[in-house]
N, C-alpha and C positions, 0 to 999 in steps of 0.2 A: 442517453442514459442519464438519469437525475443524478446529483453530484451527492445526494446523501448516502446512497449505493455505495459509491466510493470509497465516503469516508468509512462509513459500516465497515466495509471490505479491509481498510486499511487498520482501524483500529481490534480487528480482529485477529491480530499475528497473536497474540499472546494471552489471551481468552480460552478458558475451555473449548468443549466443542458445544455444550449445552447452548453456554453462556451467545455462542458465536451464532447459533440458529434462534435464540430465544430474542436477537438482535437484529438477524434479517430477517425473520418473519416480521416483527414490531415496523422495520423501515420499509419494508414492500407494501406492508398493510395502507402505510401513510402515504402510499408512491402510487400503489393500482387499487386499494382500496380491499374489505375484506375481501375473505378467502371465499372463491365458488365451490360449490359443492360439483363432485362429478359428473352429476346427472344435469347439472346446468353448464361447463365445461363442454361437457356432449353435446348439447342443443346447441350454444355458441361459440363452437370452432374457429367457424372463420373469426368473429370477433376476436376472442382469447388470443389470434396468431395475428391479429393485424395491431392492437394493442403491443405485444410481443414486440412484433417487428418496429413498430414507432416507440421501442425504448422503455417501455411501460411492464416493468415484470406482475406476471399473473399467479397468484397463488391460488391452487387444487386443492383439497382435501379437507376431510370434516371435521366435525367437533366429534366423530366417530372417537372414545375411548381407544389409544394406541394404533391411530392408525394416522400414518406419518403423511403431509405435506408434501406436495410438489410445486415447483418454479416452473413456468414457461419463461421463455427468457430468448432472444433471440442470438444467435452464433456471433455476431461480430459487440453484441452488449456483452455476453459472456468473454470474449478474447479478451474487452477493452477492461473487465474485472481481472483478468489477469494479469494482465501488465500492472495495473495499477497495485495488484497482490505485491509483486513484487520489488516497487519500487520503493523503497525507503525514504522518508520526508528529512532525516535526521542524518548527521556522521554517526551517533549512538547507535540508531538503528544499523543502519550498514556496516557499522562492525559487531553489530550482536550477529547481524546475517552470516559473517565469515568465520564467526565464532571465535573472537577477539575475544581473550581472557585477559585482563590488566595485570600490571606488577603487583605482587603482593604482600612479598616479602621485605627486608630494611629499608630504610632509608640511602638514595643514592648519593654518598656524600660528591660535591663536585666545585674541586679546588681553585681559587682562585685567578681568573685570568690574566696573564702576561702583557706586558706590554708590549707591544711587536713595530716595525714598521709598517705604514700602512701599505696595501697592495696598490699597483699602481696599471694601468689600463698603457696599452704599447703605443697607444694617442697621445700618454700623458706624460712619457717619459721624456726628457729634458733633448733637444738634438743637439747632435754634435757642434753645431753652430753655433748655438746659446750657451752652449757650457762653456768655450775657451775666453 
């Protein structure tokens, strides 16, 4: 699967839907090249599915006035469009995914820290031997 696909696929989380077909038509165009018309689909089958299957998505449909487009795309390039759907590139993104809303409200005031002793690891404490 061309890695433009991909990206296409990835930067379409937050795109209309318009926007998100007007996107992958434009990157499949550039990938398998224009769109076959049905009656040339028809005649080459076998081609359109062997393209298909070596990663190559194939776009159907005319410059018919309203009449919508088809993908051939083969089952393991479409799975690997969905993973990569939903994988997040960003920590942004994956908390937009979980639907992480930020603080919104005052300012957290946050007082002064203490001086403390430091903590000390049960390696680091002094033995009995040493101390007296």
């Amino acid at each position: 699967m061309d890695v433009r696909l991909f990206k296409q696929v990835r930067a379409a989380c937050n795109a209309s839907t318009e926007k998100v077909a007007d996107g992958l038509v434009g990157t499949i165009v550039e990938i398998g090249g224009d769109p076959l018309t049905v009656r040339k689909a028809k005649d080459r089958l076998s081609a359109v599915l062997q393209k298909a299957r070596n990663g190559v998505p194939q776009l159907v449909g005319g410059p018919k006035k309203g009449e919508e487009m088809a993908v051939v795309i083969s089952v393991r390039d479409l799975a690997e469009l969905v993973v990569a759907a939903r994988q997040q590139e960003t920590l942004g993104e994956a908390l937009d995914a979980i639907g992480f809303k930020p603080y919104r409200g005052a300012h957290i005031l946050v007082g002064q820290s203490r001086k403390r002793e430091r903590l000390k690891r049960s390696g680091d404490a002094p033995s009995a031997a040493t101390a007296n």
